[in-house]
VONU-128926 format. One record per residue: chain; x, y, z of N, C-alpha, C in turn; residue number from 0. Coordinates in steps of 0.02 Angstrom, whole numbers, plus 50000, padded with zeros to 5 digits. Each point is the difference from the previous one (the first is absolute). Layout:
<nodes>
<node A,<X,Y,Z>,<X,Y,Z>,<X,Y,Z>,NUM>,
...
</nodes>
This chain:
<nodes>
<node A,<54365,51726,48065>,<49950,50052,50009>,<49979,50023,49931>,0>,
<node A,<49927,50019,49992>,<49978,50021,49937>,<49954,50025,50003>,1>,
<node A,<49959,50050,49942>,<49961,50040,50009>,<49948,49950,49984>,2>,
<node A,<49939,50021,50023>,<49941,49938,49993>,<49944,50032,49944>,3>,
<node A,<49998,50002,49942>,<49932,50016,49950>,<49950,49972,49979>,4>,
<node A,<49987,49952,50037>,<49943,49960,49975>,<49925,50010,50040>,5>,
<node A,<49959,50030,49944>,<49947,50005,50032>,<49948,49999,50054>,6>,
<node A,<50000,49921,49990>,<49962,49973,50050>,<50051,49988,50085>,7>,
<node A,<50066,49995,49983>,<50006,49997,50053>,<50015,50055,50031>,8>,
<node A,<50020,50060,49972>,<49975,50061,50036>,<49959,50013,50035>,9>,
<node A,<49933,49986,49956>,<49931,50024,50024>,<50013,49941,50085>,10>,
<node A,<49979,49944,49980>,<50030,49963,50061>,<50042,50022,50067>,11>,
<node A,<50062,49999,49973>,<50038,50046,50051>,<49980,50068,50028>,12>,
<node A,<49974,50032,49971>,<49962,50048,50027>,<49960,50035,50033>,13>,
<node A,<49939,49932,49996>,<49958,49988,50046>,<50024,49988,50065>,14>,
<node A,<50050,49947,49997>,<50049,50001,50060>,<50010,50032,50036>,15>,
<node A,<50023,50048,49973>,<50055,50050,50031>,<49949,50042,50030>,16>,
<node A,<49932,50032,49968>,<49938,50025,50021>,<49988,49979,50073>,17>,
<node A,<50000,49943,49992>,<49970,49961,50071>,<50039,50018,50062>,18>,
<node A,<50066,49996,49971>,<50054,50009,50049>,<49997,50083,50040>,19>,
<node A,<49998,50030,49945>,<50000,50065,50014>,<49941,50023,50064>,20>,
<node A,<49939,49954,49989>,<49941,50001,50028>,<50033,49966,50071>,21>,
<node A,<50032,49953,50003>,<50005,49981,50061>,<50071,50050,50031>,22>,
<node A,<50021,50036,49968>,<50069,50045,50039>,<49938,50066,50028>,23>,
<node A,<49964,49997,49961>,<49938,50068,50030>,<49982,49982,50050>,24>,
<node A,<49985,49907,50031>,<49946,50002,50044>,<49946,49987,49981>,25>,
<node A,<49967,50008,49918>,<49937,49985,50006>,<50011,49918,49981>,26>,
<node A,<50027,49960,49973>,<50001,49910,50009>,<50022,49997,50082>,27>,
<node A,<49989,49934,50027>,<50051,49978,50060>,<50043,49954,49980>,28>,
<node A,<50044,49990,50038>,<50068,49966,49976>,<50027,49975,50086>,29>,
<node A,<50047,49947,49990>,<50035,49973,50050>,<50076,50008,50008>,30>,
<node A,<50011,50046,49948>,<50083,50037,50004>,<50015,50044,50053>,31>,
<node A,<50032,49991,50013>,<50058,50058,50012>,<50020,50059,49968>,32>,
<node A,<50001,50084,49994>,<50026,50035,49953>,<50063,50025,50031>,33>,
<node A,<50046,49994,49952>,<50052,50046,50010>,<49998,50070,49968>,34>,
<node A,<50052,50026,50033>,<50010,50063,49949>,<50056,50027,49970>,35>,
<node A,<50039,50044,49971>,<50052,50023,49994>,<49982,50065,49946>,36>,
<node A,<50052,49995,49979>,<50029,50073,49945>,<49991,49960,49935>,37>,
<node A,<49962,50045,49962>,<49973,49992,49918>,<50051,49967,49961>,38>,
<node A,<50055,50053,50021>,<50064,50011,49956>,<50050,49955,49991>,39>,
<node A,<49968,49935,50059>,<50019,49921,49982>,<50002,49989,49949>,40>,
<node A,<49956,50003,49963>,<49989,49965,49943>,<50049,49996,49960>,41>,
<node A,<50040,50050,49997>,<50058,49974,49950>,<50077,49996,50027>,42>,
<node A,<49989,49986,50051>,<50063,49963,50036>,<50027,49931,49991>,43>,
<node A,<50048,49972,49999>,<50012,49915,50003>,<49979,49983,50067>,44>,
<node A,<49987,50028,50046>,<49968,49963,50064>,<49934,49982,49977>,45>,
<node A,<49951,50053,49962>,<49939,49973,49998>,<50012,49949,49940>,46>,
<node A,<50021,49991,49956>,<50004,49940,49965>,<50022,49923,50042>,47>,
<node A,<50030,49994,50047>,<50022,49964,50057>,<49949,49992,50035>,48>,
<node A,<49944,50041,50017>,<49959,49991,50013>,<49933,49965,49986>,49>,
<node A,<50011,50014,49941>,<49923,49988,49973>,<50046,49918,49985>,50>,
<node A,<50060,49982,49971>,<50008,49939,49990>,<50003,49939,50072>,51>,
<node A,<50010,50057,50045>,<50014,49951,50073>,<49917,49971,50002>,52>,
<node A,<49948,50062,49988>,<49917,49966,49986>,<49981,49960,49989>,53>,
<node A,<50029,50013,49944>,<49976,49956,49938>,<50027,49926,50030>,54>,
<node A,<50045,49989,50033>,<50028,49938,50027>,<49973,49992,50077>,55>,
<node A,<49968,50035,50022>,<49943,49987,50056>,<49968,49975,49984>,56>,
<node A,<49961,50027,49965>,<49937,49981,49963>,<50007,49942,49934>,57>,
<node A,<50049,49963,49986>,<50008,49937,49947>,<49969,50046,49931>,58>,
<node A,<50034,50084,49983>,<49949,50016,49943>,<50060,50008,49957>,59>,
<node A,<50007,49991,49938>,<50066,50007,49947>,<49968,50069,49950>,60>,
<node A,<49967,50036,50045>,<49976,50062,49950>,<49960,50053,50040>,61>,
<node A,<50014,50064,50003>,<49960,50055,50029>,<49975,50022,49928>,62>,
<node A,<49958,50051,50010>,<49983,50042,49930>,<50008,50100,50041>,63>,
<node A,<50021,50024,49973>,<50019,50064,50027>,<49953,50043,49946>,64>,
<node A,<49932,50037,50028>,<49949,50023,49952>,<50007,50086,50019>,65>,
<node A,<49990,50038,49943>,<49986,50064,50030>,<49908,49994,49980>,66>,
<node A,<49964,50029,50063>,<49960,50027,49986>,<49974,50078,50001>,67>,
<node A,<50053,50045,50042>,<49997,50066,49948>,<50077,50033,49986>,68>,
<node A,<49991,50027,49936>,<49944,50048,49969>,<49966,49920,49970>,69>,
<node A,<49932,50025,49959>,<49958,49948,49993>,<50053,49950,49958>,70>,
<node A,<49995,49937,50022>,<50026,49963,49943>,<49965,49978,49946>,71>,
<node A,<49964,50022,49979>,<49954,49989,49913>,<50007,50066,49956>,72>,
<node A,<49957,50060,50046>,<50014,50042,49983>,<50053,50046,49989>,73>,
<node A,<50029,50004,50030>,<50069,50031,49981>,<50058,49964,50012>,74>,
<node A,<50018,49938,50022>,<50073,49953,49987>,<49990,49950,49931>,75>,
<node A,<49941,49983,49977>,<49990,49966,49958>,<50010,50032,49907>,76>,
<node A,<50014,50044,50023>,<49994,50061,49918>,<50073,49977,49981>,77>,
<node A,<50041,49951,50046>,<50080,49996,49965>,<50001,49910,49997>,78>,
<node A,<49944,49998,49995>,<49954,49907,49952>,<50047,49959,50047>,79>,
<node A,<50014,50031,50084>,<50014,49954,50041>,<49951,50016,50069>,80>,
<node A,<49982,49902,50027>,<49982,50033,50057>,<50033,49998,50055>,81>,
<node A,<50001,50050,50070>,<50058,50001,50030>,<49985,49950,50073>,82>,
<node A,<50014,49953,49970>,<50012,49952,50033>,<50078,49954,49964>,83>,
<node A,<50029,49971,50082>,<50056,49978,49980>,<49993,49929,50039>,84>,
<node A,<50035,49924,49968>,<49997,49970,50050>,<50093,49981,50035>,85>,
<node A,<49982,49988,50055>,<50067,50018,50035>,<50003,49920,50011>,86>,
<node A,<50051,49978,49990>,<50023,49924,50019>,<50051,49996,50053>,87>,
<node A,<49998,49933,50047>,<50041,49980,50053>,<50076,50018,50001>,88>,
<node A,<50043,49978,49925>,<50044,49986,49979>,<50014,50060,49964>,89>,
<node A,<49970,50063,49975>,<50002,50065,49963>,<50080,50018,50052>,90>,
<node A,<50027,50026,49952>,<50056,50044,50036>,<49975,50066,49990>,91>,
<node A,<50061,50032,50056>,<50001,50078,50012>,<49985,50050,49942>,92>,
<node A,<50046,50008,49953>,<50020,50018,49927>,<49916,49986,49969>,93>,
<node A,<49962,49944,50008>,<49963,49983,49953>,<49950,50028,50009>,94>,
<node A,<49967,50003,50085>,<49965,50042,50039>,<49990,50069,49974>,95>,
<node A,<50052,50033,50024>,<50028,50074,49982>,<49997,50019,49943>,96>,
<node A,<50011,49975,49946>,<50001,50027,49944>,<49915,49989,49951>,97>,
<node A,<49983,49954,50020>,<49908,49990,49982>,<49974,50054,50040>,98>,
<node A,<50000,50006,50075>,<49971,50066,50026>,<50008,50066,49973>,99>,
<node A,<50070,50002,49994>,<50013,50049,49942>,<49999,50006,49938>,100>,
<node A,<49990,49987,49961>,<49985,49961,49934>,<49949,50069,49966>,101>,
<node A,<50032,50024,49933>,<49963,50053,49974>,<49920,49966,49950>,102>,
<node A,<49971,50001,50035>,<49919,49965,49953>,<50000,50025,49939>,103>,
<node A,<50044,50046,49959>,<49984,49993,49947>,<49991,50106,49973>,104>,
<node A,<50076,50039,50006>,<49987,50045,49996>,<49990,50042,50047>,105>,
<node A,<50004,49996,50069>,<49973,50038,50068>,<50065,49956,50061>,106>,
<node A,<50036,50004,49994>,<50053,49999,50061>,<49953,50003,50060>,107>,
<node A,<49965,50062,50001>,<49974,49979,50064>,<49958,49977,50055>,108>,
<node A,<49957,49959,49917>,<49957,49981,50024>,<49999,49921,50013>,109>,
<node A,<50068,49986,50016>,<50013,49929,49995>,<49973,49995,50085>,110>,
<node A,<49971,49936,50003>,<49945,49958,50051>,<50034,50021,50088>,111>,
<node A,<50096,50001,49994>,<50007,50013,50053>,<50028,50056,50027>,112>,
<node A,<49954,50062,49955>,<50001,50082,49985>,<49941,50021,50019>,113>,
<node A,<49978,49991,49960>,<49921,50038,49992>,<49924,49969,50057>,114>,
<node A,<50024,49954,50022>,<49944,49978,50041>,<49982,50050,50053>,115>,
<node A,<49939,49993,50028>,<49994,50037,50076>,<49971,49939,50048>,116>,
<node A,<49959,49965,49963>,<50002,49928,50036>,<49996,49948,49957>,117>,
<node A,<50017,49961,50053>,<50020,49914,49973>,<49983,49943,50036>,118>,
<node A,<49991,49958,49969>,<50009,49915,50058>,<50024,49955,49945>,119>,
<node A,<50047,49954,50060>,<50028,49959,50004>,<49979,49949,50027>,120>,
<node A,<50003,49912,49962>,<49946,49962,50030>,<50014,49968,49958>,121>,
<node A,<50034,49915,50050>,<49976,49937,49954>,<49932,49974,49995>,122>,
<node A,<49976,49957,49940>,<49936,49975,49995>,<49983,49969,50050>,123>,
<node A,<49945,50014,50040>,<49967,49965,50067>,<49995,50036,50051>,124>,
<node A,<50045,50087,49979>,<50002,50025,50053>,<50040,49988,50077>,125>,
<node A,<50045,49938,49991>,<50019,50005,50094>,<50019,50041,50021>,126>,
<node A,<50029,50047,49968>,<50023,50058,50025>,<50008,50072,49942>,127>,
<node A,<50015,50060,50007>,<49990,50059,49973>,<50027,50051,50002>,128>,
<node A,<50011,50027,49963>,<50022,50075,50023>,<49966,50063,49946>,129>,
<node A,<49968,50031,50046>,<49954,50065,49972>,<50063,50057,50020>,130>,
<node A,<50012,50047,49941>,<50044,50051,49995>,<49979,50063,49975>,131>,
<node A,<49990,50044,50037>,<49972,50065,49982>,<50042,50050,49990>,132>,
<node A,<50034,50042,49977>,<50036,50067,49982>,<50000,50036,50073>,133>,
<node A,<50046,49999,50045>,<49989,50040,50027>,<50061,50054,50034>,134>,
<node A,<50010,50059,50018>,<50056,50030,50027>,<50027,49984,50057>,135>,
<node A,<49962,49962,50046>,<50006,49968,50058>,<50015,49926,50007>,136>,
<node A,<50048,49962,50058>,<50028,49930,49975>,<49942,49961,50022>,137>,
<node A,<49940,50012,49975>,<49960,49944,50016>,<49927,49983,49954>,138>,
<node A,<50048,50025,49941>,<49921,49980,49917>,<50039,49934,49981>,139>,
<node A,<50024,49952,50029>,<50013,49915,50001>,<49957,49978,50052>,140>,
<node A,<49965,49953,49972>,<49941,49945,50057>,<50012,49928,49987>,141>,
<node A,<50052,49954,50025>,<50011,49934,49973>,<49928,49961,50060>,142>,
<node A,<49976,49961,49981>,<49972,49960,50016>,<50001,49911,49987>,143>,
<node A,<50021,49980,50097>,<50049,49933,49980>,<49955,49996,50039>,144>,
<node A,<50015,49917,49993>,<49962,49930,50070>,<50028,50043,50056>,145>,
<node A,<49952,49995,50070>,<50027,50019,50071>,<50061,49962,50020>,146>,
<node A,<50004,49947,49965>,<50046,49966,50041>,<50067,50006,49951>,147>,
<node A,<50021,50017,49972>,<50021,50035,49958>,<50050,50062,50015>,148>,
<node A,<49968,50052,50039>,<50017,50043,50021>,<50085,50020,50025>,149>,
<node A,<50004,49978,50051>,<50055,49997,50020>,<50061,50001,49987>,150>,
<node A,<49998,49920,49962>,<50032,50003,49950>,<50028,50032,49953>,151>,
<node A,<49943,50011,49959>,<50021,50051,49946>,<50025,50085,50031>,152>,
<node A,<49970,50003,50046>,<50020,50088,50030>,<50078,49987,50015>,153>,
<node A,<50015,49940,50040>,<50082,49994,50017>,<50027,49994,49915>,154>,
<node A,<49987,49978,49969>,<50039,49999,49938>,<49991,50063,49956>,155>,
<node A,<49961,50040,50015>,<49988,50065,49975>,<49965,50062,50033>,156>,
<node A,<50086,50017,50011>,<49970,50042,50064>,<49971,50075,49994>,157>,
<node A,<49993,50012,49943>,<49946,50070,49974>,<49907,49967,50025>,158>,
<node A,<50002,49932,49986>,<49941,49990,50006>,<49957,50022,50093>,159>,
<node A,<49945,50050,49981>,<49973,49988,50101>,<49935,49986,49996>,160>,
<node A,<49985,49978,50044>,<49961,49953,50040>,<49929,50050,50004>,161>,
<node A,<49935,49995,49966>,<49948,50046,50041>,<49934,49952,49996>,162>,
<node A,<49989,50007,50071>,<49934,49960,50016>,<49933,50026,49940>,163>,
<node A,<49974,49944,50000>,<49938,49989,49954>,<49951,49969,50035>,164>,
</nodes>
């Protein structure tokens, strides 16, 4: 796992994640499935188990875990990182955890898996997603898998529920 600074593929990844966000709104259409759960996944070893069980659905050896707020140019970029991370198949627990947490440079708390209010998660191509919003309630997590998919993954993770789209 590592933090990702390179320009262009930011900007890239970004756009991405834009799109994605657009289709967790409803305004793209899509042929997923959304799940839902609790935000506060994110820094559990289940959701790392998770996103790697994906990543092996989907044949992908890499997610990218982006904040897009607070802005990431404008205010995550002032610590000459951008907050994007890429998360690998094979990443352990420890390695996960401690990049999410990871001080950018002077600000403890503004490390990527602190300070966000939203995020996505997403290998290149999109098969699947997860839009993450800040919220007090267990349901600012939106994974978005293949339909057929589903099942599956809900029996193997059982925070994940089921809401028609």
């Amino acid at each position: 796992m590592q933090s990702v600074n390179e320009e262009s593929a930011f900007r890239e990844l970004f756009i991405e994640a834009q799109r994605l966000v657009a289709v967790d709104s409803g305004r793209e259409p899509t042929t997923l499935q959304r799940l839902i759960f609790d935000d506060a996944e994110l820094l559990t070893p289940g959701f790392l188990r998770l996103l790697q069980f994906l990543m092996g659905m989907s044949d992908d050896t890499r997610a990218y875990y982006l904040v897009l707020s607070p802005d990431p140019i404008r205010y995550l970029y002032h610590f000459n990182k951008y907050p994007l991370l890429d998360i690998g198949y094979r990443d352990s627990l420890d390695d996960y955890l401690a990049l999410l947490n990871e001080d950018p440079g002077g600000s403890p708390a503004d490390a990527v898996g602190t300070v966000w209010s939203v995020s996505v998660i997403f290998p290149r191509g999109g098969k699947w997603f997860s839009h993450l919003q800040r919220s007090a309630s267990d349901d600012g997590g939106h994974l978005w898998i293949p339909r057929e998919w589903a099942d599956k993954v809900i029996e193997g993770y059982s925070y994940l529920r089921k809401v028609e789209t």
